[in-house]
Every structure is written in C-alpha cells, then in structure tokens.
N, C-alpha and C positions, 0 to 999 in steps of 0.2 A: 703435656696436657694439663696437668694441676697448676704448672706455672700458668700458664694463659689464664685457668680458671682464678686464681687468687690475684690476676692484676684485675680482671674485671669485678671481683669483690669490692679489691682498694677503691678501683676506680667509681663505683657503685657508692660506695661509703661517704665519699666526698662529699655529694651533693645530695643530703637525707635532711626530710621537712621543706616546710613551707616558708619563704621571706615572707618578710612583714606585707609589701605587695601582693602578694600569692593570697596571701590573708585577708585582706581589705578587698581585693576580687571574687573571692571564693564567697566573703560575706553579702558583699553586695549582688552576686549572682542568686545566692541563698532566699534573699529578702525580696527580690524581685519576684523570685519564682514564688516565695510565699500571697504575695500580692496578688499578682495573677490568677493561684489558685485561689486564693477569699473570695476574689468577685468570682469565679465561674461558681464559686457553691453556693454565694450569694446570692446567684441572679435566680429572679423567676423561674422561670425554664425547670433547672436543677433543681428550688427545691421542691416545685411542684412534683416532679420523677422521684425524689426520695422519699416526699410526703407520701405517694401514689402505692411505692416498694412498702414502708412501711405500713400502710390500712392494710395492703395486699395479705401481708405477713401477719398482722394480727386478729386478718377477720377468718383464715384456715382452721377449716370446721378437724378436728380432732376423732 
C-alpha cells in the first residue's frame, strides 16, 4: 500500500508549476476576464443599479 502511495507522490512531483505557456494563457485568460468585467460595470444599466443600491443605503432613516 505505501509503495503505490509514494510512486504516485514521485509521480505527482514531476510535473509541479506552470510552463511558460501555461503562463502566458492563464494571463491572457485573466485580462480578458478583466475586460469583460470593466464594460459590464461600465455600462449604463449597472451603474444606474449601483448608483440606485447606494441612495437606497444612504437615504435609511435610523
């Protein structure tokens, strides 16, 4: 049993981290995603709803 468990360690150990590809994907998926997100909070729409949430929150009478 521990034999099996310590090849699949070895084996595991091998291939730890990112290639430089892995890298240059990961970022360029990153930067997309960040893009995507600017225009949705960008647009009309949203910040009318955040502006809307915030008066909401600041006009609660105490």
């Amino acid at each position: 049993m521990f034999r099996r468990w310590g090849a699949r360690l070895r084996a595991a150990g091998a291939d730890r981290g990112m290639t430089t590809a892995e890298y240059a994907m990961g970022t360029l998926a990153a930067c997309a995603f960040a893009a995507v997100l600017y225009k949705v909070v960008t647009s009309g729409a949203v910040q009318a709803l955040l502006r809307s949430v915030v008066q909401r929150a600041l006009d609660v009478q105490f």
